[in-house]
Every structure is written in C-alpha cells, then in structure tokens.
C-alpha positions as CSV (number, residue, x, y, z in Angstrom):
1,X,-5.8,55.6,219.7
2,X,-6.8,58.7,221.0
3,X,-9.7,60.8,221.5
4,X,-10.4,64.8,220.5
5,X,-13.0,67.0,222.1
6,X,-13.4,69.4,219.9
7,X,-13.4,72.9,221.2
8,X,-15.9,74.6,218.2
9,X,-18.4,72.7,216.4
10,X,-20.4,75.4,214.8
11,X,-20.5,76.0,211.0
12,X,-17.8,77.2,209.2
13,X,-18.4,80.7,207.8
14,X,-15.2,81.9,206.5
15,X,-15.1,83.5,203.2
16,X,-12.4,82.5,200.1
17,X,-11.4,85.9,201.0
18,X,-10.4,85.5,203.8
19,X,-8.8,82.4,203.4
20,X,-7.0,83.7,201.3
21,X,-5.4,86.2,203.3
22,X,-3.9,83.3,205.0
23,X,-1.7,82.2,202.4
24,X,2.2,82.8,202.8
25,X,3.2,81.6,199.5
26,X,3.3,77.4,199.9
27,X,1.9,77.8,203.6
28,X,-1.0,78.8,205.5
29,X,-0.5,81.4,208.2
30,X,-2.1,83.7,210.6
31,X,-2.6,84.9,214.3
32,X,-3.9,81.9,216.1
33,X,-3.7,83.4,219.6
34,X,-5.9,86.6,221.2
35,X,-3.8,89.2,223.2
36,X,-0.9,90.0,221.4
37,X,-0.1,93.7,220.0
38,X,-4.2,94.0,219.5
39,X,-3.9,91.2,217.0
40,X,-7.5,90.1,215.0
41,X,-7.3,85.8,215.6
42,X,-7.8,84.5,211.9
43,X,-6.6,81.1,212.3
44,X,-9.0,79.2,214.3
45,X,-9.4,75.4,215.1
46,X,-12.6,75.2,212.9
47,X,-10.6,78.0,210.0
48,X,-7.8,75.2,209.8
49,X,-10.1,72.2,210.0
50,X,-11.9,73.8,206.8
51,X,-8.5,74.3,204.8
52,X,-7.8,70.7,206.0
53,X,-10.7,69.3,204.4
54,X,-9.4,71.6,201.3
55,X,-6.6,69.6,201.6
56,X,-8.3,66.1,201.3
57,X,-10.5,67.1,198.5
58,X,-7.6,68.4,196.2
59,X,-5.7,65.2,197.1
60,X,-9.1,62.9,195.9
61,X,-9.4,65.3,192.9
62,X,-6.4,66.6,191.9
63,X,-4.1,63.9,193.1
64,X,-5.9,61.0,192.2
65,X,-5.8,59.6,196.0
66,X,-9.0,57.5,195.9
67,X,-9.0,57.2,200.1
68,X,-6.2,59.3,201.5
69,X,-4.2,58.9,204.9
70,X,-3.0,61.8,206.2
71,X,-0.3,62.6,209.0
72,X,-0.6,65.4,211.2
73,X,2.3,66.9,213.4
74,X,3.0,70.1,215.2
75,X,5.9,72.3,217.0
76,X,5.5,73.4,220.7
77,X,3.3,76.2,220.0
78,X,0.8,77.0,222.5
79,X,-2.4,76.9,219.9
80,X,-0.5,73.4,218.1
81,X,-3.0,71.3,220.6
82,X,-6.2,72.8,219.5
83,X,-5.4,73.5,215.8
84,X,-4.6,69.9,215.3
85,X,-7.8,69.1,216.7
86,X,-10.0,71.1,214.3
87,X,-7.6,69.6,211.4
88,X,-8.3,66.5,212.6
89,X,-11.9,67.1,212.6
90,X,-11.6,68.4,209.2
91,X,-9.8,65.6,207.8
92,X,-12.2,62.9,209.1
93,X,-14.7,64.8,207.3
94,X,-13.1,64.6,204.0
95,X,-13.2,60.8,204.5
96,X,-9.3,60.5,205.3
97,X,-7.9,58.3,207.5
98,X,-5.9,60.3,210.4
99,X,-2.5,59.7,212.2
100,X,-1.6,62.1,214.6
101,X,2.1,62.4,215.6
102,X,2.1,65.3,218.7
103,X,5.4,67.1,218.4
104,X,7.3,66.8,215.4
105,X,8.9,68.2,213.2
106,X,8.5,69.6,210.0
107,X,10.9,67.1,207.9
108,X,9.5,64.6,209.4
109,X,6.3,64.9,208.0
110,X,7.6,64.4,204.7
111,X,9.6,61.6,205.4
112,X,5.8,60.2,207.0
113,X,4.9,60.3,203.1
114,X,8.1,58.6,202.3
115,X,8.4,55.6,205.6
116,X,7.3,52.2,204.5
117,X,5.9,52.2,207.9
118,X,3.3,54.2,206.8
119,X,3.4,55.7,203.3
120,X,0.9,58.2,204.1
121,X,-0.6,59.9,201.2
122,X,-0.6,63.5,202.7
123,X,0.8,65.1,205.6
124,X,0.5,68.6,207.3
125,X,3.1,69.9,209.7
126,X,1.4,73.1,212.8
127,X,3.9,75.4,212.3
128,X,4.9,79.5,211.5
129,X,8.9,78.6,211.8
130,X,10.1,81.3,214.3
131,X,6.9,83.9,214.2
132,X,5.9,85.3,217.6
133,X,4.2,82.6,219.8
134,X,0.9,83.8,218.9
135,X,0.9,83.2,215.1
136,X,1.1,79.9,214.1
137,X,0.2,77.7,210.4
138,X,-0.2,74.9,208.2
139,X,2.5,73.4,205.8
140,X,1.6,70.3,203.2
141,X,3.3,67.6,202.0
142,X,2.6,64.7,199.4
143,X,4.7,62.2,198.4
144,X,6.4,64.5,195.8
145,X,7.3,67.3,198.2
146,X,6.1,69.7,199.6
147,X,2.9,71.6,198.0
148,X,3.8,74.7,196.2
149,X,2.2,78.2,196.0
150,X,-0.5,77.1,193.2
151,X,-1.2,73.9,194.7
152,X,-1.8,76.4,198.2
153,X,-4.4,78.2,195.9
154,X,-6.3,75.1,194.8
155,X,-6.4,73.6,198.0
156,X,-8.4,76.9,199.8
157,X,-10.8,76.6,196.7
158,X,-11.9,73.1,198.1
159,X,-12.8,74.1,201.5
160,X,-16.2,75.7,200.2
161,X,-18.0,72.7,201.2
162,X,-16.6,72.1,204.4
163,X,-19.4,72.0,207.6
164,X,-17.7,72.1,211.1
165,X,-21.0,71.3,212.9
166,X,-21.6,67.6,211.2
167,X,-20.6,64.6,213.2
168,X,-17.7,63.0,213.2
169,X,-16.2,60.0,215.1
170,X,-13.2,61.9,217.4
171,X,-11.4,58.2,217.7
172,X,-7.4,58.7,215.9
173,X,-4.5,56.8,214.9
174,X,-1.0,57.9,217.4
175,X,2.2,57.5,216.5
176,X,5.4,58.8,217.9
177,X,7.3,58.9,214.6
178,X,10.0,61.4,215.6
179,X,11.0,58.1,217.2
180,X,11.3,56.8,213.6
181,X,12.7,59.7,212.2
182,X,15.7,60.2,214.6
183,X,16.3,56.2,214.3
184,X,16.8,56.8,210.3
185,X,19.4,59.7,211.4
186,X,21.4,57.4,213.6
187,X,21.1,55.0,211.3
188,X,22.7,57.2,208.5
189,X,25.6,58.5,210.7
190,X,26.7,54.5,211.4
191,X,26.6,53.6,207.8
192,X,28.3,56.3,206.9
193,X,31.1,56.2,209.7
194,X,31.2,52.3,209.9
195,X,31.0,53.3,214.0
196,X,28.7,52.4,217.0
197,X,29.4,55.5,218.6
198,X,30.7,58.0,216.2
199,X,30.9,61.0,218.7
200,X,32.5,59.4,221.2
201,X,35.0,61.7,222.7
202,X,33.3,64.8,221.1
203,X,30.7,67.6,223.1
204,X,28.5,68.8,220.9
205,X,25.8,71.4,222.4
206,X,22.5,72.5,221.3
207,X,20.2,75.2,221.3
208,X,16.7,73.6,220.7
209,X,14.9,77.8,221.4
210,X,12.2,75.7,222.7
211,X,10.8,74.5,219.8
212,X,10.8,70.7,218.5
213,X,14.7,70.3,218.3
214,X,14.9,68.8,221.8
215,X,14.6,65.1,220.0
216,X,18.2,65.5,219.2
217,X,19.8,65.8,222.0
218,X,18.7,62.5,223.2
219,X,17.6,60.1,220.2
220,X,20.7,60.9,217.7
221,X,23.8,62.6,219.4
222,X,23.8,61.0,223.3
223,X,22.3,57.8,221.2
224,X,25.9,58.2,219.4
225,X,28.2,58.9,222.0
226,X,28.5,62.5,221.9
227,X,28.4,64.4,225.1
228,X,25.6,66.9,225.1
229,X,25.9,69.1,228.8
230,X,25.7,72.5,228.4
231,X,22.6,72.3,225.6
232,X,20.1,74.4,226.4
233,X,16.3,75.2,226.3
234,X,15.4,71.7,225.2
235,X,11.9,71.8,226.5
236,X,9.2,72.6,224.3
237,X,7.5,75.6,225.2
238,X,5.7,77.4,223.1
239,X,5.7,80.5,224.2
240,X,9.3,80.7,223.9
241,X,10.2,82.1,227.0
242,X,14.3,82.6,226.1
243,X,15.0,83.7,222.7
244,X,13.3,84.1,219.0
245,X,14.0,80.0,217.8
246,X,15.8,81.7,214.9
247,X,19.6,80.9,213.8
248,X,19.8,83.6,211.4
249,X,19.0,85.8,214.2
250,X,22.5,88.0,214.8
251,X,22.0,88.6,218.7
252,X,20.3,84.6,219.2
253,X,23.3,83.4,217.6
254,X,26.3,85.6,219.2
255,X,24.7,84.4,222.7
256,X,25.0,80.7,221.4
257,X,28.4,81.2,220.2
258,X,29.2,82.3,223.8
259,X,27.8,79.4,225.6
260,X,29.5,77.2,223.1
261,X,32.8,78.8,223.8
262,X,32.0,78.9,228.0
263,X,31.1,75.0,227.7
264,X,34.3,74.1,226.0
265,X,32.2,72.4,223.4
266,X,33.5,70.9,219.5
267,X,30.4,72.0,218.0
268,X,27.4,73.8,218.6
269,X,24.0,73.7,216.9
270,X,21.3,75.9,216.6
271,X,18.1,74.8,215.2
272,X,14.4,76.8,214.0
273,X,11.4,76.0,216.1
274,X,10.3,73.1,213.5
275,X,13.6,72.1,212.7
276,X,13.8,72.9,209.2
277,X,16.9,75.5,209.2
278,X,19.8,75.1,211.2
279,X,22.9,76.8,211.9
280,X,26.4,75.6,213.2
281,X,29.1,77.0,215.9
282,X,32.5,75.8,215.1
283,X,35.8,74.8,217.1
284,X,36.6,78.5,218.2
285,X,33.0,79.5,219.2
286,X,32.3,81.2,215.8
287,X,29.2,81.2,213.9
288,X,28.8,79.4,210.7
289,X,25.3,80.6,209.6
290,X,24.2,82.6,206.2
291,X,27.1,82.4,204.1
292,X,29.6,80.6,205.7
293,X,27.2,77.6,206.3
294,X,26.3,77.5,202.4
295,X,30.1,77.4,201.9
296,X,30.6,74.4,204.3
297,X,27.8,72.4,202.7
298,X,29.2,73.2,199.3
299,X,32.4,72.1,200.2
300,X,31.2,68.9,201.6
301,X,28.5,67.8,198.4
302,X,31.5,69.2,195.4
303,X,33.4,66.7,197.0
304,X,30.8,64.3,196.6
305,X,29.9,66.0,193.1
306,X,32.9,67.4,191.5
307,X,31.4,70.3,189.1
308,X,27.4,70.2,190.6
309,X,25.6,73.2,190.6
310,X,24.3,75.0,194.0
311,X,21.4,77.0,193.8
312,X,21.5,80.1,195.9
313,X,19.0,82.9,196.9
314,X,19.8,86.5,195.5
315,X,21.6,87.9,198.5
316,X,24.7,85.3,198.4
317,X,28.2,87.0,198.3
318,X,30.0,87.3,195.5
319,X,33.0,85.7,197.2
320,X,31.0,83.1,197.4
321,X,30.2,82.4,194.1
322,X,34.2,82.8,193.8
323,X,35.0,80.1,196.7
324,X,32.3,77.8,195.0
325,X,34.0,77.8,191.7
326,X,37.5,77.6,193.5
327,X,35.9,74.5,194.6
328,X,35.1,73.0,190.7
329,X,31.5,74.0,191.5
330,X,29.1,76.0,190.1
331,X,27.1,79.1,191.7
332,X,23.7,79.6,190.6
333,X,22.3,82.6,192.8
334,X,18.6,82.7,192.6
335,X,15.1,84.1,194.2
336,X,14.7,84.4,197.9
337,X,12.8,81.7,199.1
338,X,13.6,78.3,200.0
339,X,10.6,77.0,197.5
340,X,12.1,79.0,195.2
341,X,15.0,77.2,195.1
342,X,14.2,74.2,195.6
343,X,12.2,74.3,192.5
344,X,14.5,75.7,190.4
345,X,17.0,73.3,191.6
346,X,14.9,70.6,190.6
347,X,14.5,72.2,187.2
348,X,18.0,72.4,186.5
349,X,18.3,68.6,187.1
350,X,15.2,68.1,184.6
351,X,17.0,69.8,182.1
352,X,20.2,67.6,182.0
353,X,22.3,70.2,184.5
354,X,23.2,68.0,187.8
355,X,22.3,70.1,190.9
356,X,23.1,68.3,194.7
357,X,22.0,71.3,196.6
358,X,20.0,74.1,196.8
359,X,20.6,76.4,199.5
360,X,19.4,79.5,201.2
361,X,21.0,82.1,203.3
362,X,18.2,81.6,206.5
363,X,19.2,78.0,206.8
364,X,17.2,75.9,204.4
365,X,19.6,73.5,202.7
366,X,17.7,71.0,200.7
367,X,19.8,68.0,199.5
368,X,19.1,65.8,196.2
369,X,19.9,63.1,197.7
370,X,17.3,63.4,200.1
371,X,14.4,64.2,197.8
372,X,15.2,68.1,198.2
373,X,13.7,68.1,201.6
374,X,14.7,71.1,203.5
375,X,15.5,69.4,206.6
376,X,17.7,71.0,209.4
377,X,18.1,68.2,211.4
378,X,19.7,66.4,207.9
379,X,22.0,69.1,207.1
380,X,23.4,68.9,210.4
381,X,24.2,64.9,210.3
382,X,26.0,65.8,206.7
383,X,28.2,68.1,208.6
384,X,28.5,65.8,211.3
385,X,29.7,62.9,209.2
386,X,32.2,65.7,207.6
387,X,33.3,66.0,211.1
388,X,34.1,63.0,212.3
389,X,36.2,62.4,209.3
390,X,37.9,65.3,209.6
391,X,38.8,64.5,213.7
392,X,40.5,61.9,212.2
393,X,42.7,63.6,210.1
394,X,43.4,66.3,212.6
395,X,41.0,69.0,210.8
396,X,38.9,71.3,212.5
397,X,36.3,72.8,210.4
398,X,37.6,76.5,210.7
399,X,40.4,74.7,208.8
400,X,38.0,72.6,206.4
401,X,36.9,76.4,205.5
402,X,40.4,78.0,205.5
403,X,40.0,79.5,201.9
404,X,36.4,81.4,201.9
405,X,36.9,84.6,202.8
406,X,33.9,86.7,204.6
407,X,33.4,90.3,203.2
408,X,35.0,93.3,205.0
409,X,32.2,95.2,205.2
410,X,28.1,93.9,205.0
411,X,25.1,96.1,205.4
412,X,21.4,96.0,204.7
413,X,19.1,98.7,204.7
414,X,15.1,98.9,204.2
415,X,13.4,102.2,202.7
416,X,10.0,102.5,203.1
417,X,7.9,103.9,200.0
418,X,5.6,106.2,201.2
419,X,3.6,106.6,198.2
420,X,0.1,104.0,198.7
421,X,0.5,102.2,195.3
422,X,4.1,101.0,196.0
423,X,4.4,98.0,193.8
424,X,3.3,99.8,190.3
425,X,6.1,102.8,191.9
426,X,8.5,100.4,193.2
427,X,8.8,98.7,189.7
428,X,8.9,102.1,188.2
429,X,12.1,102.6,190.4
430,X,13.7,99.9,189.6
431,X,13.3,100.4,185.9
432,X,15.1,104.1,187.0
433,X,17.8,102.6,188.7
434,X,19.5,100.2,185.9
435,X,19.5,103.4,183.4
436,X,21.3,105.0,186.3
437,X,23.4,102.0,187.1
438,X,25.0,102.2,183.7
439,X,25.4,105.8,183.8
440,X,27.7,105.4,187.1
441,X,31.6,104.8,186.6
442,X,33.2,101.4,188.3
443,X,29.3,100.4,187.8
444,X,28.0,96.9,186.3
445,X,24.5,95.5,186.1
446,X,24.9,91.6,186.4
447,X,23.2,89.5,184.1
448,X,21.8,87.0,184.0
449,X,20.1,87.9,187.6
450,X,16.7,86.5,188.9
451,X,15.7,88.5,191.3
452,X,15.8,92.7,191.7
453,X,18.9,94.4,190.5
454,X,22.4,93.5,191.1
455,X,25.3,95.7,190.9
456,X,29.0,94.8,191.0
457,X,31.3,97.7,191.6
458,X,35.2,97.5,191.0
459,X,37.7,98.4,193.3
460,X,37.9,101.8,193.0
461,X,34.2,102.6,193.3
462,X,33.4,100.7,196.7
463,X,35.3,97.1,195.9
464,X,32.0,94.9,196.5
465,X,28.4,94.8,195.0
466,X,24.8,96.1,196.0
467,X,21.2,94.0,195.6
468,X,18.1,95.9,195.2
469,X,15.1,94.0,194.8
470,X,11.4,94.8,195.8
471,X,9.5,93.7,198.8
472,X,6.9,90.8,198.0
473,X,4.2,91.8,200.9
474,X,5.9,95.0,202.1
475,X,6.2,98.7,201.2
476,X,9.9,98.0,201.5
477,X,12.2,98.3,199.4
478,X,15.5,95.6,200.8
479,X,18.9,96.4,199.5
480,X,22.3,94.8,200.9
481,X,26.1,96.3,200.2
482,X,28.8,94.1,200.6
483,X,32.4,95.5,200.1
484,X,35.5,93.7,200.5
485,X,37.4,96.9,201.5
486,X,37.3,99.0,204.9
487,X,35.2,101.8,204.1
488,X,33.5,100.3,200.5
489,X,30.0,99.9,201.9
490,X,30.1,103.9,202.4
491,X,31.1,104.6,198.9
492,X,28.9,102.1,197.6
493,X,26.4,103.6,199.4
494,X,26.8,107.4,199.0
495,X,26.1,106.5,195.5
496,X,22.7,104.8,196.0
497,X,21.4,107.2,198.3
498,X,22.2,110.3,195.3
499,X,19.9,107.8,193.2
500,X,17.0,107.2,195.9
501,X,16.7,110.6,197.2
502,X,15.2,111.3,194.2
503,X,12.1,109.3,195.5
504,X,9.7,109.4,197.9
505,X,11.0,107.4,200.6
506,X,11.9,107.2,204.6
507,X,15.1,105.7,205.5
C-alpha cells in the first residue's frame, strides 16, 4: 500500500474545450511542465485526474464495468510522479479500485488487463512517447485494446462531473508488474528455444534514452545469458539528459550504430521512452529501423504464415511491397498511424483475410498473436528468437535480409501553406495534383491508395515513386520521393516542384 499527498485539491474548472485540445487522436496530451520555450502548462495533476474519472465513468456506462479496477503506470518523466497522483485521485473518485505500478511501460499496461494476476478492467499508461521532457500524457487500455479516437471523445465528455476538492481516501494498491511482464518475456524466449540460457555466448547492447527500457537489460537478456556491457543510459531520467528516446531518429540511431560497432556487440537495440517502438542494429553495426525492420519482421511471421497479409502505413517502399510478395506475402500499405493500422488490420481478419502483422515505419509492430499490442519490447524477443536460430545455422541477420534491397535515393520534404484556411486549400491541391499527375509522361496514380496521393514513376522519369498526403494538425503539406536510381529523386522532383510552384507555399 502506499500513500498520495496530493499536490492540488481545488475544483476542477477546465472547460470540454479545453479538454479537448488535449486529444492526440487515441491519447491525451499536453505540456505538463512550466519553463520550456514559454509553453502555457495544460496538463495538470487535477486536469488528468478529471479525464481519469472520465475514464471510470465511460467504463461503468459504456463498458458495462459495474465496479472497475484500474492500473496505472508511467515512464521516467519528470511530471509522471505527480500526474499519477491527481489520476489516482481521480479514479478513487469514480469509485474504482486503484493499482499503481511506478515505472512501466506502455505494453505492459495492457497485458495488466490481460494477467490472471490481476485482470484489471482498465489501465492508463503517463506517457507522450519521445516528446520533449516537458510534455507528457495519458494512453487507455481495456481488455480489448487499446481505446480508440471516438472512445477518447466519449471519455472527455464524462469528466463534467468530476470535483477535485471532495475527499478521498489517498491509501493505493502497489505492484511492481514490470516484474511480471519481463518474467512472461523470458518465459517466451525458453519455450520457444527449448534453452535455459538462450544468449549465452551472444552481446547484445541496448540503448534504453532514459526512458522505461532499462528493465531489459536486467530481467530478460542478462536473466538469459546474454552479455549486456556497453548498454547505455539505462537510468530513468526524465529529462533525458543524452539523446531524444527516439529510434526513428536518423542522428540517435547512427550514434547507436557506432557504439554497437566500438563494443563489438551481435546486436543492438534501441527502444522509445515507453517502450512501445523499437529499433534493431545488426551484425555489422547497421541500422535496421523504418523499412528494413518491417522487412525483418515480415520475413520472420510469412514464415510462420505463408501468404498473410502485412498492413503498412502510406510511406512504405515500393521495394518493399516487392520483397514482401517475393516472400508469398501480401503488402497492404495503409494510413499513418499505428491505430490506424492496427485497426484496419484487425478488420481484414474480420472479414475472412488472415493478417499476422501490422506494422509502421516509426517502430510500432503489432502482432496477432499477441492481441495486436504494439509492444516494442515483444517485437524485439520475436527477433531474438529468429536469432538464436539463425546462430545456429551460421546466419547473421544481414544475411537473413540478403534479398530486400534499400532505395538508391530517399527524400522527404515539408511545404508549408501559407494561405490561413489550409485544409479546405490543401484538399483543393490535392484534387489539382492527380489531374496533373495523369497529364505527366512515365506518370501513374496508384490505386487503390488510403492515404494522400501516390505516384509511381517508370524508369525513365525518376525510376521510384512520390507520396503526397496532407498534414492532420499542420499547415504542412509531407511528401517523400524514393528512386531506385542515382539521381531519380531530382527528376522526380523537378517535376513536383513545376506542379507546386503554382501555389502558395514556402519550401
């Protein structure tokens, strides 16, 4: 048991406006911490408490959840301490029983929902992923999954009634479950591998970017023989005093690459500050992140699946959708945004089409198998399994990935629309640029396509393909050219810019 003194027990004022300003799509976030770049705080402990009492109400009457108990974890953020103590707070005051786990991770918060343990009829995760160390948010689980958009919606509706200044008895439930957690993880790998100590003999580092990875290192790997020196920034800190906890991060992951290599390690492993995206450094110190890592986890689950279907976000490769099919598979490229396609994946499978995987370029690889949890930590023992089979016949996974070819040439860019109504303009564009698309030799609109516009040009008119889609929240307007030919991203590229310079835009 523990005890919470809470730091702000007055009443909560906060309009559905406001709250609503919070909402990321399927999570709550905002600036938690005063100080930074003259950022307004918006997420306060008695702000969170209220959408956590949202949360208990839509699980009573929504759900069905007569008298709910509810988890609550957090990463190594500095405002993760008082946050879960207005959530607490909160909760109590929706009439839920409370469990408070301290440092966790994301995953493991659904799994809380899932554990026989407990089987906890809610859970919220303290997290904003790798955002600056002053923002920080909320992320909800029941025992189907995590909550979606709409479900976000209804749950900020509910906190209406919520009063922070009532009484409330501060006594909790503890429970180190990333104890548990890791201990299902270990116990995976040995099933799997019919070993004690599967990495015995191997060094495997990690890169924990201060955030809630550290767990790893110590309760799987070391547990399971592998040799861990050489890991770095293991401690929780949440100020994150080394490095953005990002692995899709270019310059974050070339440094890792380079301690890999220096250490002499087998593997390296990069994880997000929650520990819901990972990325992977192979045998020769190179980086298998965005699409290289959705090509080694289709490799692994066609082999389990002959002919499944992967679901993709829109900015996948087109080689590969080509190495996917090589593979028996089959490449369905979808939205941005791992809810996105996780739904959709889950769709699919409702409507007789087997999917094993959904996968996102930033790291989010949900499995079927396990309840299409996006779970870093997860992906990683997949791999790792792979691996230790593939020591044994004298494979390496640079060979494992011998036949998926990277682009030649990759390139993002980001106008900015300078006109104030930028959606109703920005869709007007887009209209604009399939009429022009067609119009241009070597030129093909893709279809079907789910997300923006996708072009696929033919070897004599840049050799690759472009994806222009519109910002959600920004004035932005992302494309990304990829040209399997020196010099193809240019051509592509000349060609776009005779289309956009038409509009009124800053590049």
């Amino acid at each position: 048991m523990i005890e919470y003194e809470y730091l702000n027990d007055n009443h909560y004022g906060g309009s559905l406006k406001e709250l609503q300003k919070l909402q990321n799509g399927s999570d709550i976030r905002g600036v938690a911490v005063a100080g930074y770049k003259d950022e307004q705080v918006n997420l306060t402990p008695d702000t969170a408490g209220g959408i956590a009492f949202g949360f208990v109400q839509w699980l009573k009457e929504i759900k069905g959840v007569d008298s709910p108990f509810v988890c609550v974890g957090r990463d190594s953020r500095i405002s993760g301490e008082d946050l879960a103590e207005g959530i607490i707070k909160g909760l109590k005051l929706a009439g839920a029983r409370v469990c408070y786990f301290g440092l966790a991770t994301t995953p493991s918060m659904f799994v809380s929902t899932k554990a026989e343990t407990l089987d906890a009829d809610g859970a919220i995760m303290i997290t904003a992923s790798h955002l600056p160390y002053n923002r920080n948010g909320m992320k909800f689980f029941t025992k189907a999954g995590g909550t979606s958009k709409e479900d976000v919606k209804n749950i900020i509706k509910f906190v209406e009634n919520f009063k922070s200044n009532k009484d409330v008895d501060k006594n909790c439930e503890f429970n180190e479950f990333i104890v548990t957690y890791s201990d299902l993880l270990v116990d995976m790998v040995r099933k799997k591998t019919a070993l004690l100590k599967p990495f015995s003999g191997l060094k495997i580092i990690v890169d924990a970017g201060n955030g809630a990875a550290g767990f790893f290192v110590d309760k799987v790997l070391i547990t399971l023989g592998a040799d861990t020196k050489g890991s770095v920034f293991l401690n929780a800190d949440g100020m994150f005093p080394n490095h953005v906890p990002n692995p899709e991060n270019e310059h974050v992951m070339r440094d890792f690459c380079a301690v890999v290599k220096h250490e002499k390690a087998d593997l390296g492993i990069m994880f997000d500050t929650d520990v819901d995206r990972a990325a992977l450094v192979d045998e020769n110190g190179e980086a298998v992140s965005r699409n290289r890592l959705i090509a080694l986890m289709s490799n692994i689950v066609i082999i389990e699946h002959p002919q499944t279907t992967i679901v993709t976000d829109s900015v996948t490769s087109s080689s590969l959708k080509n190495y996917i099919e090589s593979l028996g598979g089959k490449h369905h490229r979808f939205q941005r945004g791992y809810n996105n396609i996780i739904t959709e994946a889950k769709r699919l499978n409702a409507a007789g089409e087997n999917c094993e995987l959904a996968i996102e370029t930033s790291g989010h690889c949900a499995l079927k198998e396990n309840d299409f949890l996006d779970d870093g930590a997860y992906m990683i023992i997949k791999i790792l399994i792979k691996y230790v089979e593939l020591r044994k016949a004298r494979q390496t996974i640079a060979g494992f990935l011998k036949d998926y070819k990277e682009p030649v040439e990759a390139k993002e860019v980001r106008p900015t629309f300078m006109t104030a109504d930028f959606k109703a303009y920005g869709s007007s564009l887009m209209d604009d640029f399939v009429q022009y698309a067609h119009s241009q030799e070597g030129w093909s609109v893709e279809t079907p396509n789910y997300e923006g516009v996708r072009i696929n040009c033919d070897k004599d008119h840049g050799d690759g393909w472009l994806l222009m889609r519109l910002s959600l929240h920004d004035p932005q307007l992302p494309i990304n050219i990829e040209s399997d030919s020196e010099g193809g991203v240019a051509v592509i590229e000349e060609k776009l810019k005779e289309f956009l310079n038409r509009y009124d835009l800053e590049f």
